[in-house]
C-alpha positions in Angstrom: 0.0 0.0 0.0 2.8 2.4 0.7 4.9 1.8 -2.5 1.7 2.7 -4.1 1.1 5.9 -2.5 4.7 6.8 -3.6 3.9 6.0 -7.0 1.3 7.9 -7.0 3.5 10.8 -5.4 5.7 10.6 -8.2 3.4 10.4 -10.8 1.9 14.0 -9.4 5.5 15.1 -9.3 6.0 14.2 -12.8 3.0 16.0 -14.0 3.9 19.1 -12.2 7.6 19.1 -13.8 5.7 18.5 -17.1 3.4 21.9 -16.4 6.6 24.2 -15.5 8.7 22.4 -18.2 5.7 23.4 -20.8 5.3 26.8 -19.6 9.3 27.5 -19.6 9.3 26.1 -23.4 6.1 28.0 -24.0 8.3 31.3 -22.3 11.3 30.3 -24.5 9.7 30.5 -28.0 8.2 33.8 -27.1 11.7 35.1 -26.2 13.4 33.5 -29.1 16.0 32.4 -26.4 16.3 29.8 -23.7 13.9 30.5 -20.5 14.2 28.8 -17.1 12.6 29.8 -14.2 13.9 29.0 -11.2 12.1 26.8 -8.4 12.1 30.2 -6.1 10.9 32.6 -8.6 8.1 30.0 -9.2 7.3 29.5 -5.6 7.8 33.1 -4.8 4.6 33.5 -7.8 2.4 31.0 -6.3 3.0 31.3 -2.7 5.0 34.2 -0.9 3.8 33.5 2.3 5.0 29.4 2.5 8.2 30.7 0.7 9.0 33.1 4.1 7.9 30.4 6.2 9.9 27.6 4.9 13.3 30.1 5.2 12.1 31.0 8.9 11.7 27.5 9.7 14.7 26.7 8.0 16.9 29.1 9.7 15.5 28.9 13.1 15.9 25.2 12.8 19.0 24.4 11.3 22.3 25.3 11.4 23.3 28.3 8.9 24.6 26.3 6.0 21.4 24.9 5.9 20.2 27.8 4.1 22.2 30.0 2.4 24.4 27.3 -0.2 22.2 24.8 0.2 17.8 25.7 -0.1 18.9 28.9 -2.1 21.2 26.7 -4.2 18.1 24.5 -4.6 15.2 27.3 -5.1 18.1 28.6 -8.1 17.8 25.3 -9.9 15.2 25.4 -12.7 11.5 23.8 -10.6 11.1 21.5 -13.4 14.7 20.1 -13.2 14.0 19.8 -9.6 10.2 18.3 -9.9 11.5 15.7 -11.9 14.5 14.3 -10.1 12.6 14.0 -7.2 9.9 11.9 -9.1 13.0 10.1 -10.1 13.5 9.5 -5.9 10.3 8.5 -5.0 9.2 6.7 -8.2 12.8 4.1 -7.1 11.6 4.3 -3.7 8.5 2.9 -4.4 9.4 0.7 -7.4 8.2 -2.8 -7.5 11.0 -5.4 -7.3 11.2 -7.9 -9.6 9.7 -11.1 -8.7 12.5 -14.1 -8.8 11.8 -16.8 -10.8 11.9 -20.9 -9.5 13.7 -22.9 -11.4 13.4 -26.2 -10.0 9.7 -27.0 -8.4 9.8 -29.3 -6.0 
């Protein structure tokens, strides 16, 4: 039951790095150049608010490095880029193992 709720997961992750990779392409043929929008900019667009939380409840949490390389390297990165590597993640974490063949029956 739980490997199928992470396929699920990642299925809903794939379909939302599908969305921003359409609307970045969609961006990039108006421009006549190549347009990324980065995972902040996006969330920043959507959501302010969550945004300002997540960095105080990063920051009050963590230690120091916890924000400023790492989550701001991470809200730089392009949100479809990010969407779909972790449907990558949860889509092996909830893959279905192969099932092992007998050879011999008794």
């Amino acid at each position: 039951m739980f490997k199928a709720l992470l396929r699920l997961l990642s299925m809903i992750l794939l379909a939302v790095a599908v969305i921003m990779a359409v609307l970045d392409a969609t961006r990039s043929i108006a421009a006549g150049s190549l347009v990324t929008t980065p995972l902040g900019a996006s969330w920043m667009a959507l959501s302010p608010d969550s945004l300002h939380r997540f960095e105080a409840l990063v920051t009050a949490n963590l230690p120091a490095l916890a924000w400023d390389p790492v989550a701001l390297g991470l809200l730089g990165l392009p949100g479809f880029a990010v969407f779909a590597a972790l449907s990558l993640l949860v889509a092996l974490a909830g893959r279905r193992r192969p099932r092992r063949e007998r050879r011999f029956a008794a």
